[in-house]
TORMAR-470796 format. One record per residue (C-alpha): residue in three letters; x, y, z. Coordinates in steps of 0.001 Angstrom, whole numbers, padded with zeros to 6 digits, always signed. Layout:
<nodes>
AlaXYZ ...
</nodes>
This chain:
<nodes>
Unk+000000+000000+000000 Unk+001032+003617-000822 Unk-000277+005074+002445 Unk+002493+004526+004312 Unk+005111+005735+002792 Unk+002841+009076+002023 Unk+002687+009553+005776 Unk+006459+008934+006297 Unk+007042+011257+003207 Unk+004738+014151+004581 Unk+006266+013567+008449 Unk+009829+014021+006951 Unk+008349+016741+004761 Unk+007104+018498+007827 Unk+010083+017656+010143 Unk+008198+015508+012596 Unk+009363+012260+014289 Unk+007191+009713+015211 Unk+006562+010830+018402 Unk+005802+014486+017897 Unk+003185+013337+014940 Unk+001682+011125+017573 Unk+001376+013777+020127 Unk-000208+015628+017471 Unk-002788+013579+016427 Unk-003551+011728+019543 Unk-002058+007884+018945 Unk+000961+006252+019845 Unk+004722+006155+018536 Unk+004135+002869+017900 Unk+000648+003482+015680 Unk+002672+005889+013742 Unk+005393+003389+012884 Unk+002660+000763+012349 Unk+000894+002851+010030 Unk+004617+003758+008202 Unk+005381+000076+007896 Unk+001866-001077+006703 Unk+000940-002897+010064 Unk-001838-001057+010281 Unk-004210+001286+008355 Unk-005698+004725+010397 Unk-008962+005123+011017 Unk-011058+008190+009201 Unk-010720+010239+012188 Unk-006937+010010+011929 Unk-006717+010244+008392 Unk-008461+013801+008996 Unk-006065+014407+011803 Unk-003023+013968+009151 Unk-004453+015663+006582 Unk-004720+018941+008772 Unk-000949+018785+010410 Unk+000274+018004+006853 Unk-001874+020457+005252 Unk-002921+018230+002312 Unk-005966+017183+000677 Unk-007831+013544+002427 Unk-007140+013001-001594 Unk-003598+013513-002001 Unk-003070+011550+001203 Unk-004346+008447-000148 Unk-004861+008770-003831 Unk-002193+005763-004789 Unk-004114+003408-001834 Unk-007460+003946-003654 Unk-006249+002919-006738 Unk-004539-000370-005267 Unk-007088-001223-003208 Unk-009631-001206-006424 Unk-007104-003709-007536 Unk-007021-005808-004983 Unk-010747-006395-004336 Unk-011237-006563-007955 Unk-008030-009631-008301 Unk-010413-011412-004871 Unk-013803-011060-007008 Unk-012311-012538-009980 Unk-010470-015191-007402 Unk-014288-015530-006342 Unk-016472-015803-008883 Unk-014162-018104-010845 Unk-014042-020553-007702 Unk-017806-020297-007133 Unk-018567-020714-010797 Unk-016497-024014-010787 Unk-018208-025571-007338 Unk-021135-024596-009188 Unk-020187-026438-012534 Unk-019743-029603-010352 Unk-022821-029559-008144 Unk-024943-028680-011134 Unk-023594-031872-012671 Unk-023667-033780-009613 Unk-027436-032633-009040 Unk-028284-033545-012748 Unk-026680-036993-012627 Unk-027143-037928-009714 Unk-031342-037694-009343 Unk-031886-041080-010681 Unk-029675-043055-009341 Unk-030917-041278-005956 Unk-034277-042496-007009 Unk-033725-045839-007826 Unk-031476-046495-004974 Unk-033206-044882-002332 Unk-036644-044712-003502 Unk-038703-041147-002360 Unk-035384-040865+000182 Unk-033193-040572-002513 Unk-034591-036828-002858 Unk-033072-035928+000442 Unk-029512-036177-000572 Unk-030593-034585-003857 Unk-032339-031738-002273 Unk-029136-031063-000627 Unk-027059-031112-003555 Unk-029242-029245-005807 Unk-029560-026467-002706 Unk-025975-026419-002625 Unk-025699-025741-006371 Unk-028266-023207-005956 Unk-026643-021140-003188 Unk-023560-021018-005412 Unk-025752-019329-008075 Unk-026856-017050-005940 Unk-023510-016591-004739 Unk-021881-015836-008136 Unk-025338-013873-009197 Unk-024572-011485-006320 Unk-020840-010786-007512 Unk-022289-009878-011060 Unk-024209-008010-009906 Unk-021989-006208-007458 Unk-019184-005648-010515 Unk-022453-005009-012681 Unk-021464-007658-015341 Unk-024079-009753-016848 Unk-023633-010644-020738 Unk-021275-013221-021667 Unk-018611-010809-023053 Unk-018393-008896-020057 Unk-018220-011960-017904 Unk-015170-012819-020111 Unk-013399-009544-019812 Unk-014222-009472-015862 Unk-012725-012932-015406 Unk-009163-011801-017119 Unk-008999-008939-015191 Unk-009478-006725-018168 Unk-012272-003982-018238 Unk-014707-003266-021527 Unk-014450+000385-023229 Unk-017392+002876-022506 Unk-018269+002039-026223 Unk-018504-002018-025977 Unk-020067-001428-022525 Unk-023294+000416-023979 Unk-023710-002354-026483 Unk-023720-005346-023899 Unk-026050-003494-021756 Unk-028254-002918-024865 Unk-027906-006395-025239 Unk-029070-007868-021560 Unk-032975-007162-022335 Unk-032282-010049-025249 Unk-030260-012048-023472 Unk-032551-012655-020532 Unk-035373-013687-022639 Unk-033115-016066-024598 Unk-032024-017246-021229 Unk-035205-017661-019703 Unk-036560-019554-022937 Unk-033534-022060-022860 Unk-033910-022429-019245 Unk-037325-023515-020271 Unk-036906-025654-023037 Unk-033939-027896-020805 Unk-035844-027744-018079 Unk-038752-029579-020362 Unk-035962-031737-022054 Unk-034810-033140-018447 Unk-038177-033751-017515 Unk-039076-035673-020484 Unk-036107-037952-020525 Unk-036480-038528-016582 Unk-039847-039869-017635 Unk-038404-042052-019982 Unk-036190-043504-018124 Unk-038720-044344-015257 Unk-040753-045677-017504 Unk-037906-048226-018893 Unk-037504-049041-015233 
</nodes>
């Protein structure tokens, strides 16, 4: 983080030790060094506090720290939603090929360890449903670009938001028309049974 050395910077700047910038804003020696050495991070209150016996903006004083931290919680989202999407991959298969063999082993108990697999899958949607919308990606491309790290132009952004009206209907009709498929071959196979 940049913060640090922007407070050591300004202190020397200002000709302050440790101590006498601790007196001044009401901490200890040792929260000073802390925050110098990236231990620790000060609250608002102290960030104000520094500002004032530095004379600089709350801006200047942690303008490079903004712009990491945007990078690092955007590297754990990506870190996220690629490790949620692939639990999700696996219970979604696992809930798919599993429900007959549930049923034909177990009978109507065999939809008790299915019902917990399929809820399982489901709370990972939600999961990764949340993060898209949190990082407001939701066509394919942007998904994509999100999980490389890289960002869209303001340009190709418009169009894939022009596009999500389509998209959901598409979505919700193939949703449909699997959802009928599954059904119909589950029949089937009772049937055989």
């Amino acid at each position: 983080m940049e913060l640090g050395k922007q407070i050591k910077k300004c202190r020397q700047d200002a000709k302050l030790t440790q101590e006498e910038l601790a007196e001044r804003i009401y901490v200890s020696r040792q929260t000073v060094s802390n925050w110098e050495n990236d231990k620790s991070y000060p609250d608002v209150n102290s960030l104000v506090l520094l500002s004032e016996v530095f004379r600089v903006s709350l801006d200047k004083l942690i303008k490079g720290d903004i712009d990491v931290m945007k990078a690092v919680i955007r590297t754990e989202d990506i870190a996220k939603l690629n490790r949620y999407s692939a639990i999700y991959a696996v219970l979604l298969i696992a809930a798919v090929v599993s429900a007959i063999p549930l049923a034909d082993l177990l009978g109507f108990w065999g939809l008790i360890p299915w019902g917990i697999i399929l809820a399982a899958a489901l709370y990972f949607a939600f999961k990764i449903e949340r993060l898209k919308k949190d990082n407001d990606i939701q066509t394919y491309r942007e998904i994509v670009a999100f999980s490389e790290g890289k960002q869209l132009d303001e340009i190709q952004k418009q169009r894939e938001i022009g596009k999500r009206p389509y998209q959901k209907f598409l979505l919700a009709a193939a949703a449909a028309v699997i959802t009928a498929l599954v059904c119909f071959l589950i029949g089937c196979l009772i049937k055989i049974f």
